[in-house]
RONU-192167 format. One line per field, with one value per residue (C-alpha): x, y, z; residue in three letters. Coordinates in Angstrom, 2 decimals. Layout:
N
X <- (X;...)
Y <- (Y;...)
Z <- (Z;...)
type <- (ALA;...)
// end
This chain:
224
X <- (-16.47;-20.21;-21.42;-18.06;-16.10;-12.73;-11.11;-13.00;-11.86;-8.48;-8.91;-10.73;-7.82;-4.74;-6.70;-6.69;-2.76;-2.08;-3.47;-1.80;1.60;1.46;0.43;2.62;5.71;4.72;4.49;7.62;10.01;9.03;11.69;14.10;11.74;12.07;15.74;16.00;13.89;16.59;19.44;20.35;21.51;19.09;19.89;17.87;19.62;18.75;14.83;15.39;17.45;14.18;11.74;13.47;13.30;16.32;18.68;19.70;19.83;22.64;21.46;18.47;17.40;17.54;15.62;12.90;12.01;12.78;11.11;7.90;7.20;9.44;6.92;9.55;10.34;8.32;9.20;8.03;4.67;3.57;3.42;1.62;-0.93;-1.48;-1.94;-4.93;-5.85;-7.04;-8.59;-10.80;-11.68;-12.79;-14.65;-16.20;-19.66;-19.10;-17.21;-19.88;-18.78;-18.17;-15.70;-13.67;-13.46;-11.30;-8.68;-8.75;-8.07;-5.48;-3.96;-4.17;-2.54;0.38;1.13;0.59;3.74;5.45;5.48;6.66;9.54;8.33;5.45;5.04;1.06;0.75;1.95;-0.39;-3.64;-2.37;-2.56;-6.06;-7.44;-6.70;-7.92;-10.97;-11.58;-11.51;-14.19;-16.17;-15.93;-17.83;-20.24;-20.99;-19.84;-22.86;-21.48;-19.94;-17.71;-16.29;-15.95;-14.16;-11.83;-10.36;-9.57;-7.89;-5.68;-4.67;-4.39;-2.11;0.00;0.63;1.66;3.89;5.77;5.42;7.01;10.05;10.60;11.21;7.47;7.33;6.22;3.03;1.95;2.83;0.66;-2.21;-2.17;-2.29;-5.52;-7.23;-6.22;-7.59;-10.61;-11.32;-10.26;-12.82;-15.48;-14.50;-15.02;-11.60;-9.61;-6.11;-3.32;-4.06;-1.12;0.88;-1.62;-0.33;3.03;3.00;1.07;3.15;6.35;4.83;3.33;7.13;10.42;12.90;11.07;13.19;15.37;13.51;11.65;12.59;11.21;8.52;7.69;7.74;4.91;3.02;3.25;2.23;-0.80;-3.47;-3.23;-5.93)
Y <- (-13.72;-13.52;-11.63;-9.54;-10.34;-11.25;-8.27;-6.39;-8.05;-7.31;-3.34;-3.40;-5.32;-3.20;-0.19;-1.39;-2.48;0.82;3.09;1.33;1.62;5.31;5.52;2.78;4.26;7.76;6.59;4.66;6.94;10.07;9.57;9.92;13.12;14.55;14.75;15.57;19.01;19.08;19.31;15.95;12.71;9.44;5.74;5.79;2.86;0.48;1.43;0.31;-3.14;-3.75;-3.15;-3.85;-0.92;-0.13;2.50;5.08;7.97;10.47;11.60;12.17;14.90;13.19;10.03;12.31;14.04;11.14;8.52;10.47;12.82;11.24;9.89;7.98;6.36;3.19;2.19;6.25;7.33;8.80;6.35;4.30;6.87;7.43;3.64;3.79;6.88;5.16;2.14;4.25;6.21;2.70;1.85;4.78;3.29;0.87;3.14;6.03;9.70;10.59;7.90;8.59;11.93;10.97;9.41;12.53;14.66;12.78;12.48;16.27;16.71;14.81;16.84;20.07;18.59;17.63;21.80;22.86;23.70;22.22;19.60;18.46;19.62;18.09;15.06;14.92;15.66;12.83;10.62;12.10;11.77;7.82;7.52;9.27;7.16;4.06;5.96;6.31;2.89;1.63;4.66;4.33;1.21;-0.89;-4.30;-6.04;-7.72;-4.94;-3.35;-6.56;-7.06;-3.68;-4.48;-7.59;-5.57;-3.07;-5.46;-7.71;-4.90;-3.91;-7.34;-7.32;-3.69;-4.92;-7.99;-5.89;-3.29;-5.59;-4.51;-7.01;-10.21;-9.68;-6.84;-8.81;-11.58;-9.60;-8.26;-11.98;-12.87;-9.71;-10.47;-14.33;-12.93;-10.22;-13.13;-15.03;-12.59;-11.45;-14.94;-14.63;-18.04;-18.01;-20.77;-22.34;-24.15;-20.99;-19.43;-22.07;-21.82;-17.87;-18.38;-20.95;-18.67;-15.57;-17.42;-18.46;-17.36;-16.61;-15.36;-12.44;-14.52;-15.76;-12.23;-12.33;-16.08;-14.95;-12.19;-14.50;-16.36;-13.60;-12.94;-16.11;-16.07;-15.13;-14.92;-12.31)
Z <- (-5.81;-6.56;-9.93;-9.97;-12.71;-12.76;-14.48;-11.94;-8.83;-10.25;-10.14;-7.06;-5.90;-7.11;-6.24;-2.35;-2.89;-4.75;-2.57;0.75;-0.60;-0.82;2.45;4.21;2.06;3.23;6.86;7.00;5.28;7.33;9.54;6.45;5.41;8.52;8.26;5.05;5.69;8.64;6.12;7.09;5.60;6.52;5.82;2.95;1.42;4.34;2.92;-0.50;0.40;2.83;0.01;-2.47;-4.65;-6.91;-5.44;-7.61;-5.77;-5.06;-1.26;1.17;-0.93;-4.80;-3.11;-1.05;-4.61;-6.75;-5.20;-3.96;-7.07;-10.15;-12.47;-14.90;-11.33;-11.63;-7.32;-6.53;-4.41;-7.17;-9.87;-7.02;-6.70;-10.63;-11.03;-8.56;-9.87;-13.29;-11.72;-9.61;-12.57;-14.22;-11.07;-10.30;-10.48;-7.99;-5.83;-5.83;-7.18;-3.11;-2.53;-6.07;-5.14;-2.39;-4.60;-6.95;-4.09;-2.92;-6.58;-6.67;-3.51;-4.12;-7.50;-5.31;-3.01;-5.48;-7.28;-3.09;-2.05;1.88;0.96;4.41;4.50;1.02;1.82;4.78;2.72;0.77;3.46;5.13;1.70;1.57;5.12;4.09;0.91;3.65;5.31;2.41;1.27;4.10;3.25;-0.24;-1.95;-1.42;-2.51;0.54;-1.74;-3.83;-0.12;1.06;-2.18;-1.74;1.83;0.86;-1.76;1.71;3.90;1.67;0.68;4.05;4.97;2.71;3.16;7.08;6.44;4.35;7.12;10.03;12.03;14.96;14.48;16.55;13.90;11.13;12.22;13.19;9.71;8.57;10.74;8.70;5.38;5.96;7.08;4.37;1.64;3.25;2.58;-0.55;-1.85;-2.72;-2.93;-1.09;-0.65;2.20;1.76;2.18;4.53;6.94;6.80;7.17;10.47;11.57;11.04;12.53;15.78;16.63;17.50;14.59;11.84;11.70;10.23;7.32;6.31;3.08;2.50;4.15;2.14;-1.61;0.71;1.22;-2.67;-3.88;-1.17;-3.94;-7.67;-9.17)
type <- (UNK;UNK;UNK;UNK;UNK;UNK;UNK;UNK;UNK;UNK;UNK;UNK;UNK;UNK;UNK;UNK;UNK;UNK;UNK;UNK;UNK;UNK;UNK;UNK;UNK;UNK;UNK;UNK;UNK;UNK;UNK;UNK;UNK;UNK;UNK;UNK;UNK;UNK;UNK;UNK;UNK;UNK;UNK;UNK;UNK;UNK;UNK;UNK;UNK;UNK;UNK;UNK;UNK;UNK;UNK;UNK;UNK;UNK;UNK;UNK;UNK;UNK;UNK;UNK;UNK;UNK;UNK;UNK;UNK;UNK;UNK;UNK;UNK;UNK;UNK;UNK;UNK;UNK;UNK;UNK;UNK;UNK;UNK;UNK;UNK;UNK;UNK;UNK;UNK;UNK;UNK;UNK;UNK;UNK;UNK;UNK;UNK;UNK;UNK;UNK;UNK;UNK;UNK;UNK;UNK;UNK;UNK;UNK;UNK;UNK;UNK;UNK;UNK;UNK;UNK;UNK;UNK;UNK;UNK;UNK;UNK;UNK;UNK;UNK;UNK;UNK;UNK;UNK;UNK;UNK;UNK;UNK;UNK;UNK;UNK;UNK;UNK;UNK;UNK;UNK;UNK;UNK;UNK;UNK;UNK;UNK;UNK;UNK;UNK;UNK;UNK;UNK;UNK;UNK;UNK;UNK;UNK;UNK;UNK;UNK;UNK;UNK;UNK;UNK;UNK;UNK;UNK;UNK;UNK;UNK;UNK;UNK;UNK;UNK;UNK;UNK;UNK;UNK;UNK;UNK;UNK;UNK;UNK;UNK;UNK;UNK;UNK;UNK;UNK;UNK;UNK;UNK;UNK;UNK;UNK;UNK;UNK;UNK;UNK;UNK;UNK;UNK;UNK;UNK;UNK;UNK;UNK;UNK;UNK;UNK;UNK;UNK;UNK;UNK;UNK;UNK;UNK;UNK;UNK;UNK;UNK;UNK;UNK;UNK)
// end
């Protein structure tokens, strides 16, 4: 890990894991959004079990507002967004005032949905706003490893909500071979143990079967 210390690995970290989830949980419930602004009802429950999320809501419509904009909702987009919210604000020397302006933006547009009636362009700044701050992370953080750390946060996350919602087994592992690699060059020390046995299962047939084992791997990958 180099000079960075270990408390600030650990925001660098849950920033990158923060700041996926809002935008993998954005992506992967449009679907249910998109029927919702249709007057529909979506399988909304199926979401939850994956993720597992608690599932309190009443229809499409109470879990669209409730678990994107409800901020006593500790499983909602929002909440997500706030918590990386206030560690970029404590790292906003090593991200650079360009790249934390990204994350306020995107904090600001998901408030702005969340006050509409139809927050479908919101909701998209949110997510251009996190693609952005990727952007400007290879821009203007200058340590590699504070760069690298953040990645492995994403890229961990997003195994994680891929290994939940059934993405092919092919993606999954893909997303493996990246997080080993940005671990790697964050200095950051993984189980190799369970490293092993995650590529193992997603380099075969049948690990649709064993997701959810698969998934309490993935967590216990790297403690930080």
């Amino acid at each position: 890990m180099g000079t960075i210390g270990l408390s600030k690995a650990n925001r660098l970290f849950w920033l990158g894991r923060y700041l996926e989830r809002v935008y993998t949980s954005l992506k992967a419930t449009r679907q249910i959004f998109d029927k919702e602004v249709d007057g529909d009802e979506a399988d909304f429950k199926d979401y939850c079990r994956r993720t597992g999320i608690g599932c309190n809501y009443t229809d499409t419509t109470d879990f669209i507002r409730r678990y994107y904009f409800d901020l006593n909702n500790l499983d909602s987009v929002i909440v997500s967004l706030r918590c990386a919210y206030d560690n970029a604000i404590v790292l906003r020397e090593t991200l650079s005032s360009e790249t934390l302006a990204y994350v306020q933006m995107a904090a600001a547009a998901i408030q702005l949905a969340a006050e509409s009636t139809a927050p479908a362009v919101e909701l998209q700044w949110v997510l251009d706003d996190i693609m952005a701050f990727r952007g400007s992370c290879e821009e203007n953080i200058e340590s590699e490893s504070s760069r690298n750390i953040i990645k492995s946060g994403a890229s961990l996350e997003r195994l994680d909500l891929y290994l939940r919602l059934g993405y092919p087994q092919e993606v999954c592992l893909r997303e493996l071979n990246h997080l080993a690699s940005r671990l790697k060059k964050a200095q950051l020390e993984a189980d190799e143990g369970i490293l092993s046995v995650l590529r193992e299962a997603l380099e075969n047939a049948g690990a649709d079967d064993n997701r959810q084992v698969l998934v309490a791997a993935a967590e216990g990958l790297i403690t930080i």
